[in-house]
PDB file of N, CA, C and O in Angstrom:
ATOM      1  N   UNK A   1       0.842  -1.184   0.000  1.00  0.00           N
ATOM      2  CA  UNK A   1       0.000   0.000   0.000  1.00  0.00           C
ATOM      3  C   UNK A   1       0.885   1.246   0.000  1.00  0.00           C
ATOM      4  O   UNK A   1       1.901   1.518   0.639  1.00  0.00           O
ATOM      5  N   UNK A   2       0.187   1.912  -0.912  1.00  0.00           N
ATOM      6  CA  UNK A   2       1.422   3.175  -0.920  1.00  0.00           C
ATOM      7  C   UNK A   2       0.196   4.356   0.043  1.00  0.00           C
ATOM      8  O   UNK A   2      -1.015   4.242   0.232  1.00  0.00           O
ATOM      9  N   UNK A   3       1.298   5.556   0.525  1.00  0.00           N
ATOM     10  CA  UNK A   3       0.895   5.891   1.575  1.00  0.00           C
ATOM     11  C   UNK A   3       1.192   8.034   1.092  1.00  0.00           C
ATOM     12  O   UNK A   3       1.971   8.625   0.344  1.00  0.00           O
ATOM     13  N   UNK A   4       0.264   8.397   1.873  1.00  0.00           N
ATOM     14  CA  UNK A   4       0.781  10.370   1.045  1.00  0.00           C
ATOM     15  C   UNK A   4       0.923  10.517   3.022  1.00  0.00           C
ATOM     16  O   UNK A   4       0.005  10.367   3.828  1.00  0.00           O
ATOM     17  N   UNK A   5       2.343  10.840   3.304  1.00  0.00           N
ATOM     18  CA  UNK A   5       2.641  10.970   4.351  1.00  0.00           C
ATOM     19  C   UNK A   5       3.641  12.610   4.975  1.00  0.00           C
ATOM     20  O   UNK A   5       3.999  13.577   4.302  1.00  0.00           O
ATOM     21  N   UNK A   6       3.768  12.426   5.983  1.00  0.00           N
ATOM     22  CA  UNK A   6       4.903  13.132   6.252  1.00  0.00           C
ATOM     23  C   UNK A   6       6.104  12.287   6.625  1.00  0.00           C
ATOM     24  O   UNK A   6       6.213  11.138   7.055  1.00  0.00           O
ATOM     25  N   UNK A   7       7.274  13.577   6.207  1.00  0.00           N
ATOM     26  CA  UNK A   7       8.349  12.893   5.937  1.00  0.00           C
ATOM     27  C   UNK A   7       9.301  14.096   7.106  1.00  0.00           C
ATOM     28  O   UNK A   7       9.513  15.192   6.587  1.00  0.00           O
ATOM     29  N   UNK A   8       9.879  13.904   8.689  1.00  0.00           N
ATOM     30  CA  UNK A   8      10.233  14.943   9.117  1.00  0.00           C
ATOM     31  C   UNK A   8      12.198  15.286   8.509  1.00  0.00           C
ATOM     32  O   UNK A   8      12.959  14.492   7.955  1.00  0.00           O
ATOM     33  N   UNK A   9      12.395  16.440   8.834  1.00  0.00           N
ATOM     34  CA  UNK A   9      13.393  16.834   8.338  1.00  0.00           C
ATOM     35  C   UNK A   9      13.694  17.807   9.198  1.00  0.00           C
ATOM     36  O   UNK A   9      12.770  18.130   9.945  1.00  0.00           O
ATOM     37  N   UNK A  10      14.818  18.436   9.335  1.00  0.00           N
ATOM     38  CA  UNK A  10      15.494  19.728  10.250  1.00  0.00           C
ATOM     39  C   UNK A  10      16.010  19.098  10.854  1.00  0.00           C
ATOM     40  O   UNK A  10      16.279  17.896  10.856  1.00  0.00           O
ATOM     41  N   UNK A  11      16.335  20.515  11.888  1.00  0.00           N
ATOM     42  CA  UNK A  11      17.082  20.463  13.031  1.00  0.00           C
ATOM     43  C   UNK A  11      16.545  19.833  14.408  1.00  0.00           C
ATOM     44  O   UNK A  11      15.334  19.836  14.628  1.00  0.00           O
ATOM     45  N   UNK A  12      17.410  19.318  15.288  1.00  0.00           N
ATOM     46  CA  UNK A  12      16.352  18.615  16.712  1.00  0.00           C
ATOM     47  C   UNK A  12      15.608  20.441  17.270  1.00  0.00           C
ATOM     48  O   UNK A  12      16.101  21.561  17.396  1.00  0.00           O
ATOM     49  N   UNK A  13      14.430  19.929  17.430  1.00  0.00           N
ATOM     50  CA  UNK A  13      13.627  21.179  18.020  1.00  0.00           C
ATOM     51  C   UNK A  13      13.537  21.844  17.134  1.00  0.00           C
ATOM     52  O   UNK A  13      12.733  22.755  17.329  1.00  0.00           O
ATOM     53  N   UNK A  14      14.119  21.849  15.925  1.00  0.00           N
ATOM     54  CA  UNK A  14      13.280  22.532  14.849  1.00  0.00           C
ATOM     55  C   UNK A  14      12.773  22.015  13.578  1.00  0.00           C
ATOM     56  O   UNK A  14      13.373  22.248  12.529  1.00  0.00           O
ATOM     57  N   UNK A  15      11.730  21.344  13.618  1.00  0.00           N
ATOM     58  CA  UNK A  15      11.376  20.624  12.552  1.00  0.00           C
ATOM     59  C   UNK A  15      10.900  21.144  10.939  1.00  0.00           C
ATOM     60  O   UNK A  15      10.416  22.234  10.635  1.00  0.00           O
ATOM     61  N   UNK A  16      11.114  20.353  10.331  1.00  0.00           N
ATOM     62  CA  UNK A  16       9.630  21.015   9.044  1.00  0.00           C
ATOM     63  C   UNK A  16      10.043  20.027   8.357  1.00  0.00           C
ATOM     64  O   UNK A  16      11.164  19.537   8.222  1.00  0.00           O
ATOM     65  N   UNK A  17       8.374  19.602   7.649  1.00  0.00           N
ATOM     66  CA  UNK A  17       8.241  18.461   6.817  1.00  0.00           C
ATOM     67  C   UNK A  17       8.218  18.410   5.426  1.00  0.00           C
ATOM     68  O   UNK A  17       8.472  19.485   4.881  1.00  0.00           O
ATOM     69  N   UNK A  18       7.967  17.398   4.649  1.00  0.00           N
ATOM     70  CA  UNK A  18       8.179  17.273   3.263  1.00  0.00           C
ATOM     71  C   UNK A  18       6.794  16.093   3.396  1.00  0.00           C
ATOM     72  O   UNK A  18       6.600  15.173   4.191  1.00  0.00           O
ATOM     73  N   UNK A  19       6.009  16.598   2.260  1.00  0.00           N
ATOM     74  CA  UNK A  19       5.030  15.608   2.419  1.00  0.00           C
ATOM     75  C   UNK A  19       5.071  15.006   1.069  1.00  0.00           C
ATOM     76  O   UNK A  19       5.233  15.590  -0.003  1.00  0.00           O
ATOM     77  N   UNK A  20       4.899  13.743   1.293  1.00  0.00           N
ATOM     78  CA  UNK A  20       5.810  12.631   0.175  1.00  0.00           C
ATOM     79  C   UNK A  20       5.145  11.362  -0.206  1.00  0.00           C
ATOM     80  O   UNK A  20       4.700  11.010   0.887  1.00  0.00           O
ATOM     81  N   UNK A  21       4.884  10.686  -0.835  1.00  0.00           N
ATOM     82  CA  UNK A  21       4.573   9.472  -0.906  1.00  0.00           C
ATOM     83  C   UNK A  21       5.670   8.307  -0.945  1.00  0.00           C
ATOM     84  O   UNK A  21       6.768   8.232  -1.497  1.00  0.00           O
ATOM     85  N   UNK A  22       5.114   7.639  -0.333  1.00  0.00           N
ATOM     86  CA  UNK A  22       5.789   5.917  -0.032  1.00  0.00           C
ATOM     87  C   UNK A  22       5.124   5.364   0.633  1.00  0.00           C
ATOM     88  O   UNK A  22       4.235   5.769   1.382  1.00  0.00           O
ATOM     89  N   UNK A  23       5.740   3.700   0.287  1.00  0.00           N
ATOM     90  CA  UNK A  23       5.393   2.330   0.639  1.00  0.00           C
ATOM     91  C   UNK A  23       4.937   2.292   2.050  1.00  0.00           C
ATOM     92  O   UNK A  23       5.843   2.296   2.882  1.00  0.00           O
ATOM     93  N   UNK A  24       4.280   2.273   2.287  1.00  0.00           N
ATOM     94  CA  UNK A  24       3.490   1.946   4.105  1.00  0.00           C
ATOM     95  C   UNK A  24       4.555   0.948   4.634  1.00  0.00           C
ATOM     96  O   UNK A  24       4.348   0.691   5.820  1.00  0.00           O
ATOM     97  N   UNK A  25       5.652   0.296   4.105  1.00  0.00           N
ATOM     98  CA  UNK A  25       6.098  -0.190   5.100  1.00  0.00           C
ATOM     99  C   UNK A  25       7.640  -0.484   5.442  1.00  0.00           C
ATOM    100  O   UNK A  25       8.405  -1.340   5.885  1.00  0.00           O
ATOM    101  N   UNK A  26       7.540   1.256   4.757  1.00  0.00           N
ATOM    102  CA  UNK A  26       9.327   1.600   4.824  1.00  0.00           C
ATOM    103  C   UNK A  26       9.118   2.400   6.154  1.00  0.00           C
ATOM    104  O   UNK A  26       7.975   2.359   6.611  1.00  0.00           O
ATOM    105  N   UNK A  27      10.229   3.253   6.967  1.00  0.00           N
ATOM    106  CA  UNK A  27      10.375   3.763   8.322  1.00  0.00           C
ATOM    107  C   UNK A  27       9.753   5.113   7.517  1.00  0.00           C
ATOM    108  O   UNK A  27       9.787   5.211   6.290  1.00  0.00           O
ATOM    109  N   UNK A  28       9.257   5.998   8.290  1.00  0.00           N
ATOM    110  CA  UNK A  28       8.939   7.230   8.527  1.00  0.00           C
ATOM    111  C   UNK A  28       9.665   8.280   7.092  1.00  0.00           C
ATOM    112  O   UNK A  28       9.211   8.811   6.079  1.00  0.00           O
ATOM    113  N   UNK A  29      11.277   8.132   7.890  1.00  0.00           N
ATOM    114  CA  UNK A  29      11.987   8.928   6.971  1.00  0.00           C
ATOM    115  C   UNK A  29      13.020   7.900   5.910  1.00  0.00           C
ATOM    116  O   UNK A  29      14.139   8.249   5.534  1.00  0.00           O
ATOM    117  N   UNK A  30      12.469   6.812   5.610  1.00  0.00           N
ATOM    118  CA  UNK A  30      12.985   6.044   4.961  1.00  0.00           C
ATOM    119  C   UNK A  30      13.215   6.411   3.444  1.00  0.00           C
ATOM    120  O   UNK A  30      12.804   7.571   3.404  1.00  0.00           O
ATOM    121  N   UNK A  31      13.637   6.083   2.172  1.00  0.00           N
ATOM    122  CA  UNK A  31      13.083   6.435   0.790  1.00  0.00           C
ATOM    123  C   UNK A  31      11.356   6.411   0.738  1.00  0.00           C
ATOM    124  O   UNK A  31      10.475   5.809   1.351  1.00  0.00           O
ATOM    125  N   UNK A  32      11.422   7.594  -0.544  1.00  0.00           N
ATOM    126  CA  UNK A  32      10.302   7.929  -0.832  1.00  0.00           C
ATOM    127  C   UNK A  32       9.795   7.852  -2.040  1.00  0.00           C
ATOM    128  O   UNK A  32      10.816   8.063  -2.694  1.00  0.00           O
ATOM    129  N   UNK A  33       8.934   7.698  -2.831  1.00  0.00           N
ATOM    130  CA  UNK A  33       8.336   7.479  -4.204  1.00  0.00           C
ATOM    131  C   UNK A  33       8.580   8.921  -4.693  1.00  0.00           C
ATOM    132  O   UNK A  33       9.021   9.063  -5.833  1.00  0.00           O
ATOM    133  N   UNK A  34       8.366   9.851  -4.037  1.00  0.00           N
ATOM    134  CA  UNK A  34       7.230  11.156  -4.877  1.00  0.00           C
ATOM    135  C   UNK A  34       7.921  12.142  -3.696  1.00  0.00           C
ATOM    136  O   UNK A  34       8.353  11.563  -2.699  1.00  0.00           O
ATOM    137  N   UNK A  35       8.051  13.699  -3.773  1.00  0.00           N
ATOM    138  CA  UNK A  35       7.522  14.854  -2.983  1.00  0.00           C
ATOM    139  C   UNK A  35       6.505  15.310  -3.558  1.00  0.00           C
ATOM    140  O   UNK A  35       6.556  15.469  -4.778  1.00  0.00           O
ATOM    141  N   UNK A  36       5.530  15.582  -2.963  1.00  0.00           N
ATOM    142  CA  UNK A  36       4.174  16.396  -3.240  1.00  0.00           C
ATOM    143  C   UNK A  36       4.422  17.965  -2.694  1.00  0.00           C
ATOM    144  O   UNK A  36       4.145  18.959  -3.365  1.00  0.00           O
ATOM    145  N   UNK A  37       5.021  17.993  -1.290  1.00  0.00           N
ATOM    146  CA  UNK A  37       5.321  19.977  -1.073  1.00  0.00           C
ATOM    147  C   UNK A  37       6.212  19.462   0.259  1.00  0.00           C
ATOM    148  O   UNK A  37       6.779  18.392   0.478  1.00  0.00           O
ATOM    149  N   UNK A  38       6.118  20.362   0.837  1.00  0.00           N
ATOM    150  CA  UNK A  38       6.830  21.049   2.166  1.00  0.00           C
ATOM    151  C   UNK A  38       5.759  21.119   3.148  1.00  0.00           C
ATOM    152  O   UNK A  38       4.614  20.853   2.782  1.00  0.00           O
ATOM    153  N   UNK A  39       6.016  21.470   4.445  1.00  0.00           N
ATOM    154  CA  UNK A  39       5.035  21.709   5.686  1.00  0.00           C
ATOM    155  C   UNK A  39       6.045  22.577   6.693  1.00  0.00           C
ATOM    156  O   UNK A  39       7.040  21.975   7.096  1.00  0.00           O
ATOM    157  N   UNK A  40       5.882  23.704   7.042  1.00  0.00           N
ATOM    158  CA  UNK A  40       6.989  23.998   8.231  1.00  0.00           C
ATOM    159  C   UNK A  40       5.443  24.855   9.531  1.00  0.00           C
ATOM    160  O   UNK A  40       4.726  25.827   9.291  1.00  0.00           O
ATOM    161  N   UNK A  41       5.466  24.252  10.381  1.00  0.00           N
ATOM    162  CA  UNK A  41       4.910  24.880  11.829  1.00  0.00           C
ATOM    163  C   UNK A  41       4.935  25.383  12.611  1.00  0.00           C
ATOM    164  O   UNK A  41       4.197  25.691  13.548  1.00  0.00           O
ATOM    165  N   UNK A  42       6.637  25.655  12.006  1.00  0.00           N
ATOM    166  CA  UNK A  42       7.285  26.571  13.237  1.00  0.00           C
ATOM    167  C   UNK A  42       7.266  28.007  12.683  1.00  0.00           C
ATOM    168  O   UNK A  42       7.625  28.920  13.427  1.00  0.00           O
ATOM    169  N   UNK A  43       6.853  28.274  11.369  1.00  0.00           N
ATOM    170  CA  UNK A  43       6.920  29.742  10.792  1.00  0.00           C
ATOM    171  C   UNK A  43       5.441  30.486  11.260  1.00  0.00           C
ATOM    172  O   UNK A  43       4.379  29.894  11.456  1.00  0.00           O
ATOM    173  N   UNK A  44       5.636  31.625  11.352  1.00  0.00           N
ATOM    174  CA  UNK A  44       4.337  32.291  11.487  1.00  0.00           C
ATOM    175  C   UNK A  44       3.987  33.540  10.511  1.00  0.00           C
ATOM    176  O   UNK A  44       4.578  34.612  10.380  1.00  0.00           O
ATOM    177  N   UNK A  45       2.858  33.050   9.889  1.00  0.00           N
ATOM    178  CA  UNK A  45       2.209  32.009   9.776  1.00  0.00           C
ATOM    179  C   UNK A  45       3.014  30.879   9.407  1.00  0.00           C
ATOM    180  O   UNK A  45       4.037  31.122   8.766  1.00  0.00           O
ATOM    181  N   UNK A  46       2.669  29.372   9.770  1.00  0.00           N
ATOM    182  CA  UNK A  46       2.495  28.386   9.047  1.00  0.00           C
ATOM    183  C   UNK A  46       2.894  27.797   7.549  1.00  0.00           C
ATOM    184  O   UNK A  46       1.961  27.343   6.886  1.00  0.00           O
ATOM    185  N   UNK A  47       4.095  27.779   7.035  1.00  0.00           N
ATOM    186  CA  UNK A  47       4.137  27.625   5.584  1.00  0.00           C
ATOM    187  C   UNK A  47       3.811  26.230   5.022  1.00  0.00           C
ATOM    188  O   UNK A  47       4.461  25.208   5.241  1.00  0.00           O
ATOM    189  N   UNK A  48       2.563  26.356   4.169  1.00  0.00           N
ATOM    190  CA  UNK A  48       2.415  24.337   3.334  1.00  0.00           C
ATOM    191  C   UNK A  48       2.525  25.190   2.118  1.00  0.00           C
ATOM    192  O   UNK A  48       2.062  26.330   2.079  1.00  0.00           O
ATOM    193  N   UNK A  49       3.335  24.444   0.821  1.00  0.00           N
ATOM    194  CA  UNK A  49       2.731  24.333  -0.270  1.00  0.00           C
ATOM    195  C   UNK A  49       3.002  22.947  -0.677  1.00  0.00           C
ATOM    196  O   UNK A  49       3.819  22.183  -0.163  1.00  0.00           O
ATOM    197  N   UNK A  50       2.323  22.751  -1.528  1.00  0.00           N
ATOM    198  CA  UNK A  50       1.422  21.423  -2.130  1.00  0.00           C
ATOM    199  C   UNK A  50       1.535  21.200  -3.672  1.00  0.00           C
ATOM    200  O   UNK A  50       0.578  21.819  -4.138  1.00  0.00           O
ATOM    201  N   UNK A  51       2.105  20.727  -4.507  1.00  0.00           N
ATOM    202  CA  UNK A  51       2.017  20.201  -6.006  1.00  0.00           C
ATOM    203  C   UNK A  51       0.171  19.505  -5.300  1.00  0.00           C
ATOM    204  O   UNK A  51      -0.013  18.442  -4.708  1.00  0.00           O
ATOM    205  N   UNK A  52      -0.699  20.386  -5.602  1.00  0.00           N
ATOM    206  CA  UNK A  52      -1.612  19.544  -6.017  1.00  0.00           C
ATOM    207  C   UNK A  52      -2.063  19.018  -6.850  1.00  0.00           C
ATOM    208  O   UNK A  52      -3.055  18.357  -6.544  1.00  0.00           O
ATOM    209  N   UNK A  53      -1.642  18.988  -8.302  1.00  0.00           N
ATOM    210  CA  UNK A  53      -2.344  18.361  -9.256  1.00  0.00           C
ATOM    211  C   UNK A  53      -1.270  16.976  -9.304  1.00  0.00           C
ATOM    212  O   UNK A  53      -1.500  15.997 -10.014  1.00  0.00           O
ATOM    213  N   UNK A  54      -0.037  17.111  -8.386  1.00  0.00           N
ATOM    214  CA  UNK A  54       0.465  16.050  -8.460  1.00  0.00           C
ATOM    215  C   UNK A  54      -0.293  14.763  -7.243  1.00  0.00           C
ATOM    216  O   UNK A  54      -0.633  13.587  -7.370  1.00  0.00           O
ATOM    217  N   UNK A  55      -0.302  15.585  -6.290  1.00  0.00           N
ATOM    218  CA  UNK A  55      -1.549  14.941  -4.981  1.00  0.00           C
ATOM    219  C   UNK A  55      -2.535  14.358  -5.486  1.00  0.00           C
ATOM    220  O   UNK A  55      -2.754  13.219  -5.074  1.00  0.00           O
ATOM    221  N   UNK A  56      -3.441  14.928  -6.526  1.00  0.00           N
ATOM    222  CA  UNK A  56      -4.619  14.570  -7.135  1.00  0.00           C
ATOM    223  C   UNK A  56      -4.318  12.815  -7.887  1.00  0.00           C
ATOM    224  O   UNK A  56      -5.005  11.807  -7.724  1.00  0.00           O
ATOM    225  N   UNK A  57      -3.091  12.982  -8.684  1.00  0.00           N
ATOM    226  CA  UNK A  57      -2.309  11.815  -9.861  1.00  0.00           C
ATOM    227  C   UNK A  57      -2.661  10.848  -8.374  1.00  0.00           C
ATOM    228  O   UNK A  57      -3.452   9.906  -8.355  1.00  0.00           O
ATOM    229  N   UNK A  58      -1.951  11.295  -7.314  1.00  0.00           N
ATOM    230  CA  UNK A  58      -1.653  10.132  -6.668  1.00  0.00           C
ATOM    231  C   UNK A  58      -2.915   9.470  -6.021  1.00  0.00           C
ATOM    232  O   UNK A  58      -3.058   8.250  -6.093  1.00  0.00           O
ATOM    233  N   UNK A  59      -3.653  10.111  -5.513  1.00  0.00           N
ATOM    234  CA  UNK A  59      -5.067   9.572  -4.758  1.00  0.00           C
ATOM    235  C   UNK A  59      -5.615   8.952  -6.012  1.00  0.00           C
ATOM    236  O   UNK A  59      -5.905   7.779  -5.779  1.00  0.00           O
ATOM    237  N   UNK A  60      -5.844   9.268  -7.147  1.00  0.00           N
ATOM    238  CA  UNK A  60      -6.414   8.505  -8.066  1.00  0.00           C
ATOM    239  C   UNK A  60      -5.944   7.469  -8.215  1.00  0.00           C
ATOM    240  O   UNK A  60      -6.688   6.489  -8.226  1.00  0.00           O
ATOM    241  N   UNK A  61      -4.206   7.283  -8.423  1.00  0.00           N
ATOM    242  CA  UNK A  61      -4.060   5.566  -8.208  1.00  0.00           C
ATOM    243  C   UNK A  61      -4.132   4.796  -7.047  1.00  0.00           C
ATOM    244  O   UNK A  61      -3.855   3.598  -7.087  1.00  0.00           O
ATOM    245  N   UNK A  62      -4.401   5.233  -6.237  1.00  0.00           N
ATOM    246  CA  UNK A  62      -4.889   4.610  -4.762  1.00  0.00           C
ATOM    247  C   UNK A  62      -4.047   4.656  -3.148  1.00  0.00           C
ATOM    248  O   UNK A  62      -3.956   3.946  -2.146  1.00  0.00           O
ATOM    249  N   UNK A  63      -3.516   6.020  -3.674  1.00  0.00           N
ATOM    250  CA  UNK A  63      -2.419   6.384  -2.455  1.00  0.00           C
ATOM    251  C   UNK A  63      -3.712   6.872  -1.331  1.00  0.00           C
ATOM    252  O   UNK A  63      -4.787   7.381  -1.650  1.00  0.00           O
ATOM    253  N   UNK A  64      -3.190   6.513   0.166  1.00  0.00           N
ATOM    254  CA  UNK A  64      -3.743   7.146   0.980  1.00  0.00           C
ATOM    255  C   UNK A  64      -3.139   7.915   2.060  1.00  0.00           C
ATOM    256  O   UNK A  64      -2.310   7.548   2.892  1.00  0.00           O
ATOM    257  N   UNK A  65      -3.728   9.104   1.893  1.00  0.00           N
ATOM    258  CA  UNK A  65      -3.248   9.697   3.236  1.00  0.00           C
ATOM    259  C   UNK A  65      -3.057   9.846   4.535  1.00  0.00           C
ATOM    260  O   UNK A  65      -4.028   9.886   5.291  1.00  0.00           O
ATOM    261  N   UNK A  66      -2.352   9.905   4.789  1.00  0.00           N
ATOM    262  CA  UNK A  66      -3.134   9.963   6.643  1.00  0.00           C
ATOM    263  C   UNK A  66      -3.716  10.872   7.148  1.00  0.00           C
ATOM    264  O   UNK A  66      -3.826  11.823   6.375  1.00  0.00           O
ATOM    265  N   UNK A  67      -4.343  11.090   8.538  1.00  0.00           N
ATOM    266  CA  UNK A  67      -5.150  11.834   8.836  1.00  0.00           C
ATOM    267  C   UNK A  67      -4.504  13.083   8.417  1.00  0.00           C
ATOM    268  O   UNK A  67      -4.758  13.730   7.401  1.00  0.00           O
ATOM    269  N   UNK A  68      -3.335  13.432   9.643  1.00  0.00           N
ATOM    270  CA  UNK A  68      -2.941  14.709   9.318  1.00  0.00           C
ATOM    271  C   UNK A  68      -2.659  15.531   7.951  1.00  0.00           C
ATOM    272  O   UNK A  68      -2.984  16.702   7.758  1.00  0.00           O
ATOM    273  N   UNK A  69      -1.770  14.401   6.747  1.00  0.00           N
ATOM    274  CA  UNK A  69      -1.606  15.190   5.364  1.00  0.00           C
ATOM    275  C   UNK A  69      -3.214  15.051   4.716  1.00  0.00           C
ATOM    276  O   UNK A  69      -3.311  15.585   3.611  1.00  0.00           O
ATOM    277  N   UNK A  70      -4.150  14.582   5.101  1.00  0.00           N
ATOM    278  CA  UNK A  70      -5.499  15.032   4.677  1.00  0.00           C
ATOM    279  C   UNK A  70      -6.072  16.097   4.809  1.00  0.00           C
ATOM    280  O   UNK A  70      -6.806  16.471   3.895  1.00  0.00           O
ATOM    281  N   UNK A  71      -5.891  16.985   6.104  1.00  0.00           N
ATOM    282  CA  UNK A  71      -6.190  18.204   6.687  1.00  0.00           C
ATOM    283  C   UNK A  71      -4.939  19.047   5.893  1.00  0.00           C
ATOM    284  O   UNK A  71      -5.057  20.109   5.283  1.00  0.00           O
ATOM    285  N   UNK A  72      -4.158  18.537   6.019  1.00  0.00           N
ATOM    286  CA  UNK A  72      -3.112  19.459   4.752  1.00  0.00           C
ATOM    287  C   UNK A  72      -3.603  19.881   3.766  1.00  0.00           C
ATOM    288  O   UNK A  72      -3.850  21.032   3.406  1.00  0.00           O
ATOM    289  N   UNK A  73      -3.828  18.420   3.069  1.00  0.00           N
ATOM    290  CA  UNK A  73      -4.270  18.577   1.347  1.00  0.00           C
ATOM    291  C   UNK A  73      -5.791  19.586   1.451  1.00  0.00           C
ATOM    292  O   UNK A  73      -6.037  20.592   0.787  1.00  0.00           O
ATOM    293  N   UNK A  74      -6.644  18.944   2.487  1.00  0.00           N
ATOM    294  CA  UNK A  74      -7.702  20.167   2.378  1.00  0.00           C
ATOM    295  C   UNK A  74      -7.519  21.576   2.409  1.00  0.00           C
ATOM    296  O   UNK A  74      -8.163  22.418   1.783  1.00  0.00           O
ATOM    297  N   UNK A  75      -6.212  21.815   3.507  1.00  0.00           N
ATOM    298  CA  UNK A  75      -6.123  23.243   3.443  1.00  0.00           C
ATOM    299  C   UNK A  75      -5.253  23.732   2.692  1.00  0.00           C
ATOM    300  O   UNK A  75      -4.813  24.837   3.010  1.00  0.00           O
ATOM    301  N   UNK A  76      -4.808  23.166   1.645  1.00  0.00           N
ATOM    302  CA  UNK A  76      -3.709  23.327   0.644  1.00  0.00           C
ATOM    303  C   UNK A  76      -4.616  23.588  -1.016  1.00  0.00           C
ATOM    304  O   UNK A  76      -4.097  24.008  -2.050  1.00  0.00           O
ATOM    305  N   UNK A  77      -6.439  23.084  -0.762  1.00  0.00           N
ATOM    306  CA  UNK A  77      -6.800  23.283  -1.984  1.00  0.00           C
ATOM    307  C   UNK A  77      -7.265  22.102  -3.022  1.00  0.00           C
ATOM    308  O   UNK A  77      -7.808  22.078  -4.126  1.00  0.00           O
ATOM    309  N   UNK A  78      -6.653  20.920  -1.880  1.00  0.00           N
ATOM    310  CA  UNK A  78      -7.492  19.587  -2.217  1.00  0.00           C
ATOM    311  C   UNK A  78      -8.858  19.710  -2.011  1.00  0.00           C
ATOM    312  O   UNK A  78      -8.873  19.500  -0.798  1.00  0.00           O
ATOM    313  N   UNK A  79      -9.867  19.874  -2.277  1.00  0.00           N
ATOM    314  CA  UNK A  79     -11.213  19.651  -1.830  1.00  0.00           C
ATOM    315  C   UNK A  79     -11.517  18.312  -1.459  1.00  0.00           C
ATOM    316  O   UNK A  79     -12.674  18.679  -1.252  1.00  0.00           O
ATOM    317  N   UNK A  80     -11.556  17.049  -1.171  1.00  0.00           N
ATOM    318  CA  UNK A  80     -12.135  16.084  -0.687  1.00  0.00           C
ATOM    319  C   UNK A  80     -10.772  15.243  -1.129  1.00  0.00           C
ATOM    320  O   UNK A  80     -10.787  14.890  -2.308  1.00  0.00           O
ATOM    321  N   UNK A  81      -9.696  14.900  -0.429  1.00  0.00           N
ATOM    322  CA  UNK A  81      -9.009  14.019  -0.763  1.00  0.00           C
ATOM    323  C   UNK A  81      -9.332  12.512  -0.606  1.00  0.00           C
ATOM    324  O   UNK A  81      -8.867  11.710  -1.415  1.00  0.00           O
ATOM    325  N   UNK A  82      -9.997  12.176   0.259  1.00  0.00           N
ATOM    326  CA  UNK A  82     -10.995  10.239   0.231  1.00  0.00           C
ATOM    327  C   UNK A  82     -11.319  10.324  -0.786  1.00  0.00           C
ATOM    328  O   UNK A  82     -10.898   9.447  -1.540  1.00  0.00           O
ATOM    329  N   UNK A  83     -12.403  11.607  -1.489  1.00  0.00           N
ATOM    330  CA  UNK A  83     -13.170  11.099  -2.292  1.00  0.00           C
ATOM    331  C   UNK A  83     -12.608  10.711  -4.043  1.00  0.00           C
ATOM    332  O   UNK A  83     -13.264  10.228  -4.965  1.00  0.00           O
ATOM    333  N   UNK A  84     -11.068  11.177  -3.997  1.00  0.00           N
ATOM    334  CA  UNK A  84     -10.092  10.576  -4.978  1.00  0.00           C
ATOM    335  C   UNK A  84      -9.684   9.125  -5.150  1.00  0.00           C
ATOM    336  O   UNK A  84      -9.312   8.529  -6.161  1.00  0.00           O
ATOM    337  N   UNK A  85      -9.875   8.644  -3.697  1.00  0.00           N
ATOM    338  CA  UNK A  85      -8.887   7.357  -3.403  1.00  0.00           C
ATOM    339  C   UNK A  85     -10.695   6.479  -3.805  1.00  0.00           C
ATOM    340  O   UNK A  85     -10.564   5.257  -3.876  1.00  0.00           O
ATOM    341  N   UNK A  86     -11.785   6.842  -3.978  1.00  0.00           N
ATOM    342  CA  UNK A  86     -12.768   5.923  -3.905  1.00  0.00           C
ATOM    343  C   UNK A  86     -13.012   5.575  -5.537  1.00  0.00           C
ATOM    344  O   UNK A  86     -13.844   4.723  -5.848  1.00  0.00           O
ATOM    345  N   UNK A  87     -12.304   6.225  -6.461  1.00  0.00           N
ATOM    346  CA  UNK A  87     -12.572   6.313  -7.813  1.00  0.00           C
ATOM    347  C   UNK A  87     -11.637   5.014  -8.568  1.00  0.00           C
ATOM    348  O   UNK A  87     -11.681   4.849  -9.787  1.00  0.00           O
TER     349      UNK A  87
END
């Protein structure tokens, strides 16, 4: 099962992510298939951007997200990311 995840990166105590696709059953920050964008939480505001039309490619072949890069992709401009993975 391939997986649209986060991928952490930085410094200790200062994080920011890369949100990526891969295999559900490589480690966390193991190799990755794909980058889809960035995530950093520690900026204020908040910086995500998102290749979404590349996000879109991937839910259509049956990648799933997890909770959290779902609330990403929604607030990044995905409108319904499940309802990709059901097609």
């Amino acid at each position: 099962m391939v997986k649209i995840r986060l991928k952490r990166m930085g410094a200790k105590k200062a994080p920011f992510y890369r949100i990526v696709v891969s295999d559900a059953r490589r480690p966390r920050d193991g190799k990755t298939v794909a980058e889809l964008g960035i995530y950093d939480p520690t900026k204020d505001p908040m910086l995500l951007k998102v290749n979404v039309e590349e996000a879109r490619k991937w839910i259509a072949k049956g990648a799933q997200p997890t909770d959290t890069t779902r609330a990403l992709l929604k607030k990044a401009g995905l409108a319904s990311p499940e309802a990709g993975a059901s097609k």
